[in-house]
N, C-alpha and C positions, 0 to 999 in steps of 0.2 A: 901313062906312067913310064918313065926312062930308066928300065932297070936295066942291069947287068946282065949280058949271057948269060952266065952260070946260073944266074937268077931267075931269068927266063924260063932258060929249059928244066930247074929243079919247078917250077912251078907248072910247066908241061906236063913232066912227067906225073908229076903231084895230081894233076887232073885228070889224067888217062886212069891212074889207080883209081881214083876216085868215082868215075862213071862205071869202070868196073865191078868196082863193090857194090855201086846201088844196081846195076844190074843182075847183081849175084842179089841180091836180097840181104845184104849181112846186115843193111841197118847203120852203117858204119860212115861212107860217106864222107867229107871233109875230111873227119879228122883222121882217116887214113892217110888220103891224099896230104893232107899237112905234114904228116909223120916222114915222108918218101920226102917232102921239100925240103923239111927241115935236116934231113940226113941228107941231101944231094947238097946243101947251102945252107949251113948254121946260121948266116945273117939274115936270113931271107925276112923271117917276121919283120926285124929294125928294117930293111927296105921297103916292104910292102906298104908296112906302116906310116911311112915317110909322105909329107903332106897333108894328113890328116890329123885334124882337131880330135883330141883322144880323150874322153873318156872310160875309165876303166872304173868295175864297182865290184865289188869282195865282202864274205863276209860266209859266216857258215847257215845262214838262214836267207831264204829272200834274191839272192843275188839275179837270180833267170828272169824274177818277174822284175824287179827294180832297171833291170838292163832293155828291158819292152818298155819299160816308161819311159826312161833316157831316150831311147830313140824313137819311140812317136815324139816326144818334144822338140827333141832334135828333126829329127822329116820339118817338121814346120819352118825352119830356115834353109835346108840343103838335102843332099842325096847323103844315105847314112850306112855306112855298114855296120853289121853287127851282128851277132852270135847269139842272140838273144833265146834260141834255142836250147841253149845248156851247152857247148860244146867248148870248156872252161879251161883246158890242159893248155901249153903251149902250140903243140902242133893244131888242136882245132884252132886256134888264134889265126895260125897260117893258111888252116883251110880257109876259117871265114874271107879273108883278105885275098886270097889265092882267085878266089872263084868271082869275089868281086873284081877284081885285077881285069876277068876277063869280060865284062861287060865294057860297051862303049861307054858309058858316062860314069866319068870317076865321083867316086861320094869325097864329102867335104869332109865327114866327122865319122868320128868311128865310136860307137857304143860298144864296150867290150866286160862282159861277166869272166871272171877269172877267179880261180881254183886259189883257197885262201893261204894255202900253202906254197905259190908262186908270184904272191903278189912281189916282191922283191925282183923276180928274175922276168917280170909283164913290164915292170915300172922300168926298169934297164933298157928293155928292150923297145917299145913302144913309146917312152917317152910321152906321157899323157899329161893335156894340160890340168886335169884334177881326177883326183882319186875318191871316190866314195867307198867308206869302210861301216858297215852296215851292225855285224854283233859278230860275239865269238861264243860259241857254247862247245860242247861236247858233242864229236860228233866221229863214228869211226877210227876209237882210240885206237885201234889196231894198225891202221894205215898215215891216221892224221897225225896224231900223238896230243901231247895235253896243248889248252886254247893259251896259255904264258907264253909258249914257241911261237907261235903265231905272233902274239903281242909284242913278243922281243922284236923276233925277225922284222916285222910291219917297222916299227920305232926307225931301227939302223938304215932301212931303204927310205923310208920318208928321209931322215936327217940329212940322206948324201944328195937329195934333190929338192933343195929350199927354195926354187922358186916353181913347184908345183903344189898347185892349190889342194886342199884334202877338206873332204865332206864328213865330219864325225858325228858319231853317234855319241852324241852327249851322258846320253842313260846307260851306257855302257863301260862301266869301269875299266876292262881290256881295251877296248875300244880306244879309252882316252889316255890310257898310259900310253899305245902306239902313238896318239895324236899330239901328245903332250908336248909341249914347246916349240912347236911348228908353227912358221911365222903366218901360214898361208890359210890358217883354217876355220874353216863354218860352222861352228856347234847347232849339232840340229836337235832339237830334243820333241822325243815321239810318246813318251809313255811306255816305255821300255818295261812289261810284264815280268819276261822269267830273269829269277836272280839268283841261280842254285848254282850258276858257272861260275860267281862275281863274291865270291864269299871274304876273302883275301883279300887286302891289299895288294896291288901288283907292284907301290913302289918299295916297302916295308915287310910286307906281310902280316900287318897285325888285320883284326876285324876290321871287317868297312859296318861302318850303320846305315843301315837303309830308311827314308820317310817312309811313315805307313800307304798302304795304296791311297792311292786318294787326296792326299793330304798336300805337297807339292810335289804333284808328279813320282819320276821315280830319282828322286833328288837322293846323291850318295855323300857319304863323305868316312875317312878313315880317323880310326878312332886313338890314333896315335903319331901320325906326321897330317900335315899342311897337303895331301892329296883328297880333291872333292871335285865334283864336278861342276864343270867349268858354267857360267852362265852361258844361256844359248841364246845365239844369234835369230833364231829358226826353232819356232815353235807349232807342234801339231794339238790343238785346244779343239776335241771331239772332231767336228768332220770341215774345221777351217785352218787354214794355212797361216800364220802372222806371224808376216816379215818383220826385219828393223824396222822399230816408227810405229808400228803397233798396226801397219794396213792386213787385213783381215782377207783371204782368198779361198770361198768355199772349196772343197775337195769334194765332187761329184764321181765317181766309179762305179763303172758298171761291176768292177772287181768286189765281191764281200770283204767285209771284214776290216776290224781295227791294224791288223797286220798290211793289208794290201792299202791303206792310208799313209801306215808310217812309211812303205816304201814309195810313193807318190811323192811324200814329203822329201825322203831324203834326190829321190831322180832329182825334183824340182829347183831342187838347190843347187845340186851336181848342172842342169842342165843352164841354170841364170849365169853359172861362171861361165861358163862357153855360148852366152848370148842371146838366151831365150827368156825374154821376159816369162816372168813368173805366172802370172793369171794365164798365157796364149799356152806354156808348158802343161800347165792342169787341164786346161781344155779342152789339148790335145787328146791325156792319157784316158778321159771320158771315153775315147771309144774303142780300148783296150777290154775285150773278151776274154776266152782262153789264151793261155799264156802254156806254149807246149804240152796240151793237153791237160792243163790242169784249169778245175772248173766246167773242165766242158762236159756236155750233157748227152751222150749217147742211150742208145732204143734198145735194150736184149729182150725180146716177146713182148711186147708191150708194155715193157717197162722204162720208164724214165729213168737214167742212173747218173747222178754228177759226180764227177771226179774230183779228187782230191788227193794232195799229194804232200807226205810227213816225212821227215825224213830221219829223225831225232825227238829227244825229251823237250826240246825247247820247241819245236817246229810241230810236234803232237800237241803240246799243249795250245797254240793258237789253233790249229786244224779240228780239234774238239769244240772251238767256238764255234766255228763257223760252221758244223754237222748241226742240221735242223732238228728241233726237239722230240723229244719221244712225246706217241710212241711210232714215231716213223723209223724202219729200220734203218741197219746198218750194217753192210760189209766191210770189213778189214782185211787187207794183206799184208804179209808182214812175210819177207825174204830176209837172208844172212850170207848173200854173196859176197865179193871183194867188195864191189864197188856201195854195199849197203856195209859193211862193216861186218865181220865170222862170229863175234857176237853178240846176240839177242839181250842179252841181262838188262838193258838200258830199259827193255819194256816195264821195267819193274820203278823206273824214274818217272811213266806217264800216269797221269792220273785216271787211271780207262773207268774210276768207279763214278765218273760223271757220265757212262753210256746206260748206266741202269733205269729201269723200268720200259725197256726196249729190247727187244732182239738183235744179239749182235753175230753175225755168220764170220767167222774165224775162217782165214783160208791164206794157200801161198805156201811156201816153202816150211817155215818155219809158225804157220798158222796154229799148229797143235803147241806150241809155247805159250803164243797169244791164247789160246785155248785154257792154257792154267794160270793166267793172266789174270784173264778175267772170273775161272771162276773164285779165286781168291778175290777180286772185287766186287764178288755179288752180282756180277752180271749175267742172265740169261742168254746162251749163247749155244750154237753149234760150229761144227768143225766139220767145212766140207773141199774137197783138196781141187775145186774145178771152177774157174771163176764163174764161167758160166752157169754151171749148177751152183754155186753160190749165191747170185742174184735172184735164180728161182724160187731158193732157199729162203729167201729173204720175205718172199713175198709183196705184196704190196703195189701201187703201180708206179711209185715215186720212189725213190731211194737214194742216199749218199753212199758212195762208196769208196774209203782213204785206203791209201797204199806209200808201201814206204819207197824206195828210189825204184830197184829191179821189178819188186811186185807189180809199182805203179806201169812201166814198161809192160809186164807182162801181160797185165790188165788190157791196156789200148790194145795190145797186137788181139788176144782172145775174144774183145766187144767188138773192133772192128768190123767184121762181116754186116752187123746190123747197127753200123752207126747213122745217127740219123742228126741230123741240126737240133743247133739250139733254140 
């Protein structure tokens, strides 16, 4: 790659900081090192970037895993970089790039997860040939702000680059007012569950009506202007894929769940524009495991414990599907750091009274909240402040255990010592 001095050596430095940090243990990593690049060389990201087939995918649910699907699909035609770890700000953009930069073989295509509140300032900079826009719910009003800001801002950066292809979420009302009259766009429609963000009209404001579940899908429409959603190009019918023309492509995952289907579905559409036949992309995403620790199966005393990671009222209510039936327990952590959002009240939007006739072990920062949570849900539960002695707590030799952003963090670093394979 033919970068610029300045660009070089902001990316030098960028990596000197960065081994530092993972030597220090801070955990930090790239996106230090991206921070120091992108202040030593504000262009650095648009250079780095430069050459590479770019996918980018957003949205406030989903984005870390759908961004692992994209690039296994992707691996199967070229060398890929990608962030697929969660490292979504602009400076981790830079790290990711930075670090690939210094590898001999340059990747072809860049898979890139990005922070829903940048997609505007990703899309400028990186220049991707299609954008996957996944959902918008409520998530960290404190720092995010309401999901309309989102839907504006997405609209005005989509419009000022009409020959970039965009992956929408059809069942998604926000979604499709950002997507809406873009010449370049793929309606994907997945069965889109939570509807408590999407109440509104976004181009009017009167009521949307929603089909009953079940019935056709989650087919919208407003109950006062010509806004409904759009027929979809891309449809996910239980666990098969069909494309235009009506061809049929089972979706096999080792991933659980109707949620990690629909992001299969949306990668695979994001990844057909950039060149991967559809059936070899699904193929691919078959042997996609843990996805940054989530799902994966660690040992505390002989105990089996799966992870699982929520982050919001929309993102618990799927993460409640996929926790195995009672009366297998269950651990919860539930933090109210920055980067989880200062307030907890949201817990009050999940439906935790589907955890009943099972023990539920309350733990984490903010676990004695979740503690009066559930006991207003009738759920059976303790509150113990140690994850480790939380698991014991738990009992059992099999257990799920969800956690919200920092909880989940705090979770891996505490199981750690006795993690064991899946």
């Amino acid at each position: 790659m033919d970068l610029p001095v300045r660009t070089r050596l902001a990316v030098a430095a960028g990596r000197v900081v960065s081994e530092v940090s993972r030597r220090a243990g801070t955990g930090q990593g790239s996106a230090v090192g991206g921070r120091v690049t992108l202040a030593l060389d504000p262009r650095s990201l648009e250079l780095l970037a430069a050459g590479h087939r770019v996918g980018i995918v957003s949205g406030t649910n989903g984005k870390t895993t759908t961004t692992r699907l994209l690039a296994a699909a992707l691996a199967t035609q070229g060398r890929v970089t990608t962030n697929s770890a969660g490292a979504n700000l602009l400076y981790g953009l830079v790290g990711t790039f930075s670090e690939a930069a210094g590898s001999k073989a340059t990747a072809d295509y860049a898979a890139l997860e990005v922070d829903e509140g940048l997609v505007p300032r990703a899309i400028e900079a990186v220049h991707p040939e299609v954008v996957a826009l996944l959902n918008l719910s409520r998530d960290q009003l404190d720092r995010i702000g309401e999901v309309r800001m989102h839907a504006d801002k997405w609209r005005r950066a989509l419009d000022a680059v009409p020959d970039t292809a965009v992956v929408a979420n059809a069942d998604d009302p926000l979604v499709a007012w950002a997507a809406r009259g873009i010449t370049k766009v793929t309606w994907v429609a997945t069965g889109q569950r939570w509807r408590s963000d999407a109440a509104a009209c976004p181009a009017c404001g009167s009521r949307l009506r929603w089909a009953p579940p079940g019935a056709t899908g989650a087919a919208w429409s407003c109950t006062s202007c010509d806004f409904a959603r759009a027929e979809p190009d891309v449809v996910l019918d239980g666990d098969e894929l069909v494309l235009p023309g009506g061809r049929r492509i089972p979706v096999r995952l080792e991933l659980p769940g109707w949620c990690n289907r629909a992001n299969a579905a949306m990668a695979a559409t994001a990844a057909a524009i950039l060149g991967v036949e559809t059936a070899e992309a699904v193929g691919a995403m078959a042997g996609v495991g843990a996805v940054a620790g989530r799902y994966e199966v660690v040992t505390v005393g002989g105990v089996k414990v799966r992870l699982l990671l929520a982050k919001n009222p929309a993102g618990w209510a799927e993460t409640l599907d996929l926790i195995r039936p009672a009366p297998l327990p269950v651990v919860v952590g539930i933090n109210a750091r920055i980067a989880d959002g200062r307030d907890p009240s949201w817990l009050w939007d999940v439906p935790f009274e589907r955890l009943a006739g099972r023990l539920v072990v309350a733990t984490g920062d903010r676990g004695r909240d979740l503690a009066v949570r559930l006991r207003y849900a009738e759920v059976e539960h303790r509150f113990v402040d140690d994850y480790r002695e939380a698991v014991r707590t738990a009992g059992g030799g099999d257990i799920d255990l969800a956690a919200n952003y920092t909880s989940f963090q705090d979770v891996r670093k505490a199981l750690a010592p006795t993690n064991g394979s899946r």
